[in-house]
N, C-alpha and C positions, 0 to 999 in steps of 0.2 A: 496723370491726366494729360489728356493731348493740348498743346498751345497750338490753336488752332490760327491764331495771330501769326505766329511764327512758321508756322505751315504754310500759309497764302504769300508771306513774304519768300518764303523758300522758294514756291512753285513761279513768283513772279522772276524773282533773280534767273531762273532756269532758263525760263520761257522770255527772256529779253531776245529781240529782234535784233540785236545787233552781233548777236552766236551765227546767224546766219547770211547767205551770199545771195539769197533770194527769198521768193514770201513764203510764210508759215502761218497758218493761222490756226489760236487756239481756243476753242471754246471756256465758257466757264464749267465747264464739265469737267476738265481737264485737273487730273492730278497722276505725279509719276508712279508707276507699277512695278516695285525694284523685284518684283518675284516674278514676273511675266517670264516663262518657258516654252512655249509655242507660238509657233504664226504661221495664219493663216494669208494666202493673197488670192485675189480674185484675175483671171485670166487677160480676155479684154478688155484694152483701155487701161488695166493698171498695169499688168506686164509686156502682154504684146500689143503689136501694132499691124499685126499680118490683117486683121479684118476691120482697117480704118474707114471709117464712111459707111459701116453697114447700112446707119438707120437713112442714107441716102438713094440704099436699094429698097430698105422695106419701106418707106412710107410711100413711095410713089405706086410701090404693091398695092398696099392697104387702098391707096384712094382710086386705083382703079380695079380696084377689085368691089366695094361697096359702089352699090344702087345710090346716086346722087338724089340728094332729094330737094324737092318743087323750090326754087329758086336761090340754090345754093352753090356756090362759086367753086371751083378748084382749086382755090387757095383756101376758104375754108374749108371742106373734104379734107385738104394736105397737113391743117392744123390739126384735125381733130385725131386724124389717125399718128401726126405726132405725138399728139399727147394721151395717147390710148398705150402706143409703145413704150415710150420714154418711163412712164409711170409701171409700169412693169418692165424696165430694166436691169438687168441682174439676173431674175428668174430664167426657165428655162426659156428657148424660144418656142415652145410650144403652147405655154400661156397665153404669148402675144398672135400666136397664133386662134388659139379659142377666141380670142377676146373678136378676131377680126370675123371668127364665124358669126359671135351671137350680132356685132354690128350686120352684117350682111342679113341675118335673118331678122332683127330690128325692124330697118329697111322695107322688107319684103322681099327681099329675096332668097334664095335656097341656098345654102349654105352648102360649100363639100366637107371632108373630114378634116376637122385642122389637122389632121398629119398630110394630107395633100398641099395647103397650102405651106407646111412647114418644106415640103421638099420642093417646091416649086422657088420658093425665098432663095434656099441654099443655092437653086442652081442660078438662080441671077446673082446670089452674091459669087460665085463661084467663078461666072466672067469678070467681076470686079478684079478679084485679090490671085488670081491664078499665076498671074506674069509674076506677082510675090513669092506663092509659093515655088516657082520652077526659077526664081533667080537665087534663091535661097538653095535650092537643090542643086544648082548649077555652081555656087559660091560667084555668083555677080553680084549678090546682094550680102552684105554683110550680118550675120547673126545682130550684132546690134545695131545696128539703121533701123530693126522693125521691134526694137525695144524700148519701152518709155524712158526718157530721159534718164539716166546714171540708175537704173536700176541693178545693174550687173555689180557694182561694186559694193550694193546693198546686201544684196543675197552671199556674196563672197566673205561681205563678214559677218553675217548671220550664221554662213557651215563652220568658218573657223572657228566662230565660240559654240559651238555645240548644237545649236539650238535648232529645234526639229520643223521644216516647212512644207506646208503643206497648200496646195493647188487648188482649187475648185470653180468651176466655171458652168454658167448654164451654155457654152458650146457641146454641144455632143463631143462625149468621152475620145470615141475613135480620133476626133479633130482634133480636140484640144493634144494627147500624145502625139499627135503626130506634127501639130506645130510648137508644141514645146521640144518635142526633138531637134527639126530644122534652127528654132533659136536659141538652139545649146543650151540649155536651160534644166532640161529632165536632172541633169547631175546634181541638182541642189535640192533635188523634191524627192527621189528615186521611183518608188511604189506609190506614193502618199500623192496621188496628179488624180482628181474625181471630175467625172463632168455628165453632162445629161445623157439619160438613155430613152429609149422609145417607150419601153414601158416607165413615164415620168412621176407616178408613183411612187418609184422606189429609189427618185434622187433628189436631195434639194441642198442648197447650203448650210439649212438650220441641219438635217440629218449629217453631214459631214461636222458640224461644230459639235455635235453630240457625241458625236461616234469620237474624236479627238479625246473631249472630255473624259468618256467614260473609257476609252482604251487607257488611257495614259493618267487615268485616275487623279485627275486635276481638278480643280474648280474654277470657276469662270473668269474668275479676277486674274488667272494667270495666260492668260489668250490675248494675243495681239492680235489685228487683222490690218488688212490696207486692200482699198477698194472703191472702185469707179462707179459702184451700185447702190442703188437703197437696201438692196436686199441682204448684202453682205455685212452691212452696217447694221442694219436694224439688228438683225440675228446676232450679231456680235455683242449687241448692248442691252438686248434681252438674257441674252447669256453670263450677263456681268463681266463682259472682256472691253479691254479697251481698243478703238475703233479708230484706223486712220482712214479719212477720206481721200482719196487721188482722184482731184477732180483735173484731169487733163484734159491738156490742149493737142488732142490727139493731132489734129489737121497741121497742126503747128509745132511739132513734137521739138523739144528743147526752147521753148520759148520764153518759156518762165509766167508764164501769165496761165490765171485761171480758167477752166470752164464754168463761167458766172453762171450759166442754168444749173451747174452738176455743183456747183459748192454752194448753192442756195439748197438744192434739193436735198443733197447731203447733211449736211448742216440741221434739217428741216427734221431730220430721223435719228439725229442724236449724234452725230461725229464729235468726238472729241478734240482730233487734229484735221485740216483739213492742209494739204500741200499740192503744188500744181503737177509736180513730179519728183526724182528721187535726189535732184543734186544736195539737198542739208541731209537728205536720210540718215547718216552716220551718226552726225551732231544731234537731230532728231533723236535717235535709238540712244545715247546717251542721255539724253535728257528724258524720255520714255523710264529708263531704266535707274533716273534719278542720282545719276553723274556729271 
């Protein structure tokens, strides 16, 4: 018979705050998974930081792109298409992209193909993060400067013990390889890097936690994830894996402090750890793994 008294005392001694150098936070959700064999990490926002400030290009899209309507300010416009994005974050950016059609035709106005609007995004975000990508191509920019906080030494003891990781990003595939290349990264993931295609049908995060499972004939209690989205989360813990939230402070990268919209929102869809970035990660995975 399990002592389930002596369980919650177990997972509390684990889970003491003072194993750590900075915040952790852990839900009542939380119990350790000493058979966990896989992990999964979400691209933006948990591991890179090459496309920081995206939603600073697309909302101002989003609100001038929608028909204002009869007495409505540009700060609310600028809210609402926050919160139209944000709420589909994670997903591909094509989603966020429909989503900005059906507002437009809402509205009354004529909508184009959300794949226009999705290529129009890119090339504004493209003036953003471009001096990133060619300082990185240049080595002005250091591989880790556009990685979230002490990530690199996560992943380094993640390959020493064995254990198989895997990439997924709603960035278009082409992107996402080609800046997990620039921040030396590919080496830890190899083949196993997914990310969105045009035809968005045939990619989503839930399809890559499937595809995990059933190649590697596992059941879902043995999945870890870490991840700045809803979506990575949800799918993680409909799948019966356990879920870390990185709600980072992208803007502020090594700050130690949370993204209070992203660890509320997180939190909201079922994370069981939530941390701001990677510096406990080790001590974490140790305690994840119930050591």
């Amino acid at each position: 018979m399990i002592d389930f008294a002596a369980a919650r005392e177990f997972t509390r001694a684990m889970t003491d705050p003072n194993r750590f150098t900075g915040l952790v936070e852990f839900a009542p959700s939380f119990a350790p998974r000493p058979d966990i064999s896989h992990v999964l990490f979400d691209f933006d926002g948990t591991l890179s930081l090459i496309r920081e400030g995206w939603p600073e290009v697309m909302v101002p899209m989003f609100a001038e792109m929608m028909p204002p309507l009869a007495g409505e300010t540009e700060e609310q416009r600028q809210q609402l298409a926050f919160e139209d994005i944000m709420h589909l974050n994670g997903k591909q950016t094509i989603y966020q992209m429909i989503q900005l059609a059906e507002r437009i035709k809402e509205r009354g106005g004529q909508p184009r193909d959300p794949l226009w609007y999705k290529h129009e995004y890119l090339h504004r975000l493209d003036v953003r993060i471009n001096a990133r990508i060619e300082g990185l191509k240049r080595g002005v920019i250091k591989p880790d400067e556009l990685l979230v906080h002490r990530i690199r030494p996560l992943l380094e003891e993640l390959q020493r013990r064995g254990v198989p990781l895997y990439l997924a990003s709603g960035t278009d595939e082409h992107f996402v390889k080609k800046e997990a290349s620039l921040l030396d990264v590919t080496r830890y993931f190899g083949v196993r890097i997914y990310g969105a295609l045009d035809d968005y049908r045939r990619f989503s995060k839930k399809m890559v936690i499937e595809r995990i499972l059933r190649e590697n004939r596992i059941p879902g209690e043995r999945l870890l994830s870490f991840g700045d989205g809803y979506v990575e989360i949800e799918n993680t813990k409909e799948a019966g894996g356990l879920a870390v939230a990185v709600a980072s402070d992208e803007a502020h990268n090594g700050s130690g402090q949370f993204d209070e919209w992203k660890r509320q929102r997180l939190l909201s869809v079922g994370a069981d750890v939530v941390i701001p970035d990677f510096r406990d990660a080790i001590t974490l995975l140790d305690i994840i793994l119930g050591r």
